[in-house]
C-alpha positions, 0 to 999 in steps of 0.5 A: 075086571075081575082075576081069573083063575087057572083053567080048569085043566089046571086043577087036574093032577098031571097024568103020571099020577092019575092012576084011574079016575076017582068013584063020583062023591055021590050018585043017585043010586045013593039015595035010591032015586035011580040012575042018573039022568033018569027022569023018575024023581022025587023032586019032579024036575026031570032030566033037569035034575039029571043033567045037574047030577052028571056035572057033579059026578063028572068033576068030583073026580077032581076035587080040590082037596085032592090037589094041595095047591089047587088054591095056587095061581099058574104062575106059583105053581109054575115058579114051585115046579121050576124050583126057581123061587127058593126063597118062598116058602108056603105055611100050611094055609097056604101064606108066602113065606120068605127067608132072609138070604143065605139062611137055610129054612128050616123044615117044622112040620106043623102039626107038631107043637113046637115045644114038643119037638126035638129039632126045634128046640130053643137050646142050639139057638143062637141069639137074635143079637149073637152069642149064646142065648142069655141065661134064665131068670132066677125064681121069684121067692114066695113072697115076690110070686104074692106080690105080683098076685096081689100088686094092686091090693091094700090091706087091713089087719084087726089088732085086737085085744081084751076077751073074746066077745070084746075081739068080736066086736072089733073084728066087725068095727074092722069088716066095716073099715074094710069094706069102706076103704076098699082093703082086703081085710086079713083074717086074725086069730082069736085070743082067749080070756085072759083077765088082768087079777085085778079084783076079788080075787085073794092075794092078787097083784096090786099092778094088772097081770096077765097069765103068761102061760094062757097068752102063749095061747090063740085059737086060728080064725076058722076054729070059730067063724065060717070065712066062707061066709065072710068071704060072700061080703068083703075080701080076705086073705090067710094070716100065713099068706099076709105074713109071707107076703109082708114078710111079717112087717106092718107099715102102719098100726093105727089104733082109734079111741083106744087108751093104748099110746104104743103098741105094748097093748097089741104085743101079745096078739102080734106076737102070735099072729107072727107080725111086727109094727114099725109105726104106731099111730094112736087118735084119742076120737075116730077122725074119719079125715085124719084116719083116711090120709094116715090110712092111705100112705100105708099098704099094710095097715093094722087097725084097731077100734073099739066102736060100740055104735058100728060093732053093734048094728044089726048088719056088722053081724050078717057076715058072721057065722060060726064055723062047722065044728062049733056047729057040730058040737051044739047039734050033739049037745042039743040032740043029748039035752032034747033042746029042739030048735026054737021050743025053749029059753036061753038065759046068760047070767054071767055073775061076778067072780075072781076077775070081775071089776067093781066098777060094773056095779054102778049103771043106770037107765035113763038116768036112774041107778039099777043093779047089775048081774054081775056085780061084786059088791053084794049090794048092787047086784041082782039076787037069783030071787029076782034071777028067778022072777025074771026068768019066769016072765020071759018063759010065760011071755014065751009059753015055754016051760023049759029053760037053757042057762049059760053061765060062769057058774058051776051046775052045782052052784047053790044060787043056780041050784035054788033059781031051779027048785023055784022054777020047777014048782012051775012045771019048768025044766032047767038045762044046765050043760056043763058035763053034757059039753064038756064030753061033746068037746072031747068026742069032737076033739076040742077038749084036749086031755089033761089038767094042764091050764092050757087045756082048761082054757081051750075047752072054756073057749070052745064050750062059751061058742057052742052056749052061744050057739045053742042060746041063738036057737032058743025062741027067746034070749034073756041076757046082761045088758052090759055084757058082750057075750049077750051082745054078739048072741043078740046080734047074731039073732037078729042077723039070722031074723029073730025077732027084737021082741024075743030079746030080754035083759035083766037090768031093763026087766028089774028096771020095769019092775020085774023082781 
């Protein structure tokens, strides 16, 4: 039951166009095995073998791949030489192909693309319903080409305020909110410290005020954290890229336990990220219910928060790393200062100055008053005696006699001056490196030349990341309790597997009667 081929005849080339019969595709002499048909094989299948061998190079003459339409029936072949069937054609695999009527195929060779060929170019075409083909459509404008890429994505943009470590700290409260809502968090810029001049400072403005010439100011987000890293544990997406895509429009600005009603807190920092809010939306306690149904009617949202018990877990800072050029920097600093990793202790005393409030004077530890190091009063405050005390028990806790200060304190400042003289009868050198960092800054290009307040600002913002940097290094951390600069350090230390017993704050040490 089986449809049986054209005979064998059939596969052979007419006679005009056998010239001379084809050599055999392989011979025995080939492979060294004597003549065929010979009896004298490796094999040991005799004339057997032999005979086989002579069919083979009988018919290799007429192989297939001479004859294009070998794989054809009689009956096509016939219709092909006839010229009888004009309305068939054949495609180079041999698939029929029929042409309407009346249409005059045209003639493609195959093994030319047909975007590369002149003759089969879509412009004398006409148009499957007729007429001239319709025109191209226009280009899409960037931000519709972004939409398309990111058609199925919502976004969360940190609105932040106050100084840099109070921004950090929101920022990692916003890496969280992101990753629970499943938005693609947008990387913000950083603004530097610009306090209000509300405090010791002489003839300061009894209504707060910010410096104009600093809020002009902000730092790109890769100047100071690696958005490699950042990338490894939640979505991000450029600042340029989220403005041309939202063509600079937030949907929703949505600011959690914050004393801000409307967006005049966030004005500056939307200013110099280059966006604008069109709806403002404030809750006085975080709501995760009332925040999720505000959250989902908007794609484009800004969000603010300022909670300490999220921002200050130990895993908010894993996905934080400080950027390149900060890490440069302290390489140099330390190479200079001969800080060899991990072989000294890093303090932060942040004392109080011109634009530090009264009201961090009055704390207290399970209930019971202690003072501050940065207090301005004169009365609440921890004196460099202490200072001094406390320093030494964590440098002989830590077998370490080499000590690294971070501070707001000039290296010529008198109370630093005096905490050096009564560690060095104690065989401990102290490492103060304001001029050190000051001219690593510059040779990395950090430290702008010049007077100009602008100039002071961006070599103070640069200079506070690399003494964190170096005080993450130290084997042990002495810091404030109540400041976020020793926050994000501490964090950071753990993050990078320092152990918690490494960590001191002067407030809990004067606590426990070291003073």
């Amino acid at each position: 039951g089986e449809k049986r081929g054209p005979p064998p005849s059939a596969l052979r080339p007419p006679a005009a166009a056998t010239a001379a019969p084809q050599p055999p595709l392989m011979t025995a002499e080939a492979h060294g095995e004597g003549a065929v048909g010979s009896s004298t094989r490796r094999d040991g299948r005799g004339e057997r073998g032999g005979s086989r061998r002579r069919v083979v190079a009988e018919t290799a003459s007429t192989s297939s791949f001479l004859d294009p339409y070998s794989h054809l029936t009689l009956q096509q072949r016939q219709h092909i030489a006839s010229g009888t069937s004009r309305g068939v054609d054949f495609d180079e695999n041999g698939k029929r192909i029929r042409h309407k009527r009346g249409v005059e195929p045209t003639f493609v060779a195959f093994n030319h693309p047909p975007s590369r060929d002149a003759n089969n170019s879509t412009a004398g075409r006409q148009h499957k319903g007729g007429g001239a083909p319709p025109p191209p459509p226009p280009p899409l404008s960037a931000s519709e080409r972004l939409r398309l890429r990111y058609r199925s994505r919502k976004f969360l943009l940190p609105l932040l305020d106050q100084g840099p470590n109070n921004q950090y700290l929101q920022f990692r409260v916003a890496v969280a909110k992101a990753r629970a809502l499943n938005r693609t968090l947008v990387l913000p810029v950083w603004l530097p410290h610009n306090p209000k001049f509300l405090h010791l400072h002489p003839g300061a403005p009894p209504v707060p005020s910010r410096d104009r010439a600093i809020a002009l100011l902000s730092f790109p987000f890769n100047s100071t954290f690696d958005a490699a890293h950042l990338a490894k544990f939640v979505r991000t997406i450029e600042l340029p890229t989220f403005r041309t895509l939202t063509e600079g429009q937030l949907e929703l600005c949505l600011a959690l336990g914050s004393s801000h009603t409307d967006d005049a807190g966030f004005r500056d920092y939307l200013r110099l990220a280059g966006l604008s809010c069109s709806n403002f939306t404030s809750m006085d306690q975080p709501d995760e219910r009332r925040e999720r149904a505000a959250a989902a009617r908007a794609r484009y949202l800004g969000y603010h928060s300022y909670d300490r018990e999220v921002g200050l877990r130990d895993r908010a800072f894993l996905p934080l790393r400080w950027s390149g050029p900060v890490l440069s920097v302290a390489e140099r600093v330390a190479a200079e200062l001969n800080l060899t990793h991990g072989d000294y202790v890093a303090a932060h005393i942040r004392v109080a100055d011109a634009h530090w409030e009264h009201s961090d004077c009055h704390h207290s530890i399970n209930g019971v008053p202690v003072p501050s190091v940065s207090c301005g009063d004169g009365t609440n405050v921890i004196n460099y005696t202490s200072l001094a005390q406390e320093v030494w028990y964590a440098l002989r806790s830590a077998e370490q006699r080499t000590l690294f200060v971070a501070t707001n304190m000039n290296c010529s400042d008198w109370r630093l001056s005096r905490m050096a003289l009564m560690l060095s009868r104690r065989a401990v050198r102290t490492v103060c490196a304001k001029e050190v960092l000051q001219e690593a800054l510059t040779a990395e290009g950090h430290a702008p030349d010049g007077a100009a307040p602008a100039a002071e600002v961006q070599s103070n913002y640069f200079a506070s990341l690399v003494e964190q940097e170096l005080s993450l290094r130290a084997h042990t951390f002495i810091g404030s309790k109540y400041s976020t600069w020793t926050d994000t350090v501490r964090g950071l230390r753990l993050a990078a597997g320092k152990p918690a017993a490494a960590h001191h704050l002067f407030e809990e040490l004067w606590a426990l009667g070291v003073k």
